[in-house]
Phi, psi and omega in degrees: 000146182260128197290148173264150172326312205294314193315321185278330147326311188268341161274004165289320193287314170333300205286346160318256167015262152036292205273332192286142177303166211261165237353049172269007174232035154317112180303158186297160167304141247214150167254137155358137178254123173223154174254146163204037125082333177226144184332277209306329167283002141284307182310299180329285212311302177333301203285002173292289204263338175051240170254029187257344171223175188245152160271181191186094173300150165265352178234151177285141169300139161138330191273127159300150175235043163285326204243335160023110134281153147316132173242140203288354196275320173324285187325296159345278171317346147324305172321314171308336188295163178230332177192150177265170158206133171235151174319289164091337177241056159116316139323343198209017185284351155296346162329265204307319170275354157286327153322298166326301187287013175277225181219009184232343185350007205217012188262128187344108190257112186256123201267071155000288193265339171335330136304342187256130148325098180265144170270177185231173213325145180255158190076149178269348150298341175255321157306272177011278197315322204100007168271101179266325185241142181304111205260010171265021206314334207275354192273050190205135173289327220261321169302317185277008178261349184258323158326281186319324207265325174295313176319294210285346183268342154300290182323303198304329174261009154289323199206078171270031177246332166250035185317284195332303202281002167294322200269346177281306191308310196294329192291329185302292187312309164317283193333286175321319170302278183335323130304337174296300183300326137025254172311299196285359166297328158309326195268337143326309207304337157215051186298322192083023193251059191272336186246019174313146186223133190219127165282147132277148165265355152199166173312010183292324184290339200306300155341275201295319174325283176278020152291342188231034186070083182213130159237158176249144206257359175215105169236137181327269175314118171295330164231165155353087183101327181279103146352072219268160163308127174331343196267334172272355187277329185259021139330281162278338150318300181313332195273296173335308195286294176318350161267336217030088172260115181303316219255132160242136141279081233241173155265130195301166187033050173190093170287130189207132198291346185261004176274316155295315182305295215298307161331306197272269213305351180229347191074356180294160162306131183238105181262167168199148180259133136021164146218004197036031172234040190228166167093186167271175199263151188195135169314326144293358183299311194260003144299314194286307198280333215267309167310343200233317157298341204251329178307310181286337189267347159296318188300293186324297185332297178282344166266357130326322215290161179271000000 
């Protein structure tokens, strides 16, 4: 009797099988898991890891993590991890108690900022608190590029079969930061602003400023979140005026009612930046947020100008 085509096929296929060396039909490699905790260190990892790992925010979008608890559903999801990567100075310090409390406690931690110049904390409520270095390094074109080459370079001793494409992926994404600083320096070359005198309304900015010759001459909160007291708001007013500070900077999506007094009571100019931590998370998030701080700070600048 005669094998039907179909028939013969599949018994080609057995004696194949049959025939192949022991693990040649293996599964494939599972991809890498990495964690990460803040908006701009998704953007960092993605564009790092491209499709060879998956990222994992450990926190859901919508929460600060100024104010963050730890949650058991969060914890959980630690277990899962193959490595964190954390900011590590002072932004992300709920980290370490979730690890602990994991199902992982022992697990590989990529040290983010291990490269960067930190400046150190602003307001005297946050040093008080034990905040010695300013923890916003990432709100810096020249920090988050020297952060990406530690990342790529961590990850890379973690998973080293895809180092080589970590390590093409992070110089490609540096490139695009770098233009991005680029661009607005360009757009600088002849604002004439060398003597700009600028306020923050917290230590966040101090990073991005003096990427561009800024130093601040003032800043409100004595720490992140914190208020000042009246007797401190007209302090600093006071102070505003005696320096003459052109310029205030506030954070975008955070309204504050003493942020209008400072604005009636002094006439200064008011811009706000960015903080990159609100909205979902996306691989474009901190290009996009970034591009957008740097736009208001060409803008500030240039309606500074003499």
């Amino acid at each position: 009797m005669s094998i039907l085509p179909n028939r013969r096929l599949i018994l080609a296929g057995a004696l194949a099988a049959m025939a192949a060396p022991a693990g040649a039909f293996a599964a494939p490699t599972a991809r890498r898991r990495f964690g990460v905790t803040l908006h701009p260190y998704y953007s960092y990892v993605a564009n790092i890891v491209g499709d060879a790992a998956e990222v994992v925010p450990v926190i859901p979008a919508g929460f600060n993590p100024h104010a963050y608890e730890p949650r058991p559903e969060d914890i959980r999801r630690i277990g899962g991890l193959d490595a964190i990567v954390l900011n590590g100075i002072g932004h992300d310090d709920f980290a370490g108690r979730m690890i602990a409390a994991s199902s992982k406690p022992s697990l590989p931690v990529v040290e983010a900022n291990a490269d960067v110049p930190l400046l150190p904390a602003a307001g005297m409520a946050a040093r008080a608190a034990g905040k010695v270095v300013n923890p916003h390094s990432f709100l810096s074109i020249t920090n988050s590029i020297l952060q990406v080459s530690t990342i790529a370079r961590e990850l890379g001793r973690l998973d080293p079969d895809n180092a080589a494409a970590y390590t093409a992926n992070a110089r490609a994404y540096s490139r695009r930061l770098r233009q991005l600083r680029a661009d607005a320096l360009a757009k600088l070359a002849t604002a004439g602003t060398a003597s700009l005198r600028v306020a923050t309304i917290h230590g966040a900015y101090d990073y991005l400023l003096r990427e561009f010759g800024l130093e601040v001459s003032a800043v409100v909160e004595p720490a992140h979140g914190i208020e000042p007291s009246p007797a401190q708001l007209a302090e600093t007013i006071a102070t505003m005026r005696k320096l003459d500070v052109q310029v205030i900077f506030s954070e975008l999506n955070f309204p504050s009612a003493y942020v209008e007094t400072i604005r009636r009571e002094t006439g200064i100019r008011l811009y706000a930046f960015s903080h990159i931590s609100h909205g979902d998370y996306a691989p474009d998030l901190f290009e996009r947020e970034m591009a957008r701080n740097l736009d208001t700070l060409v803008l500030a600048m240039a309606e500074a100008a003499p």
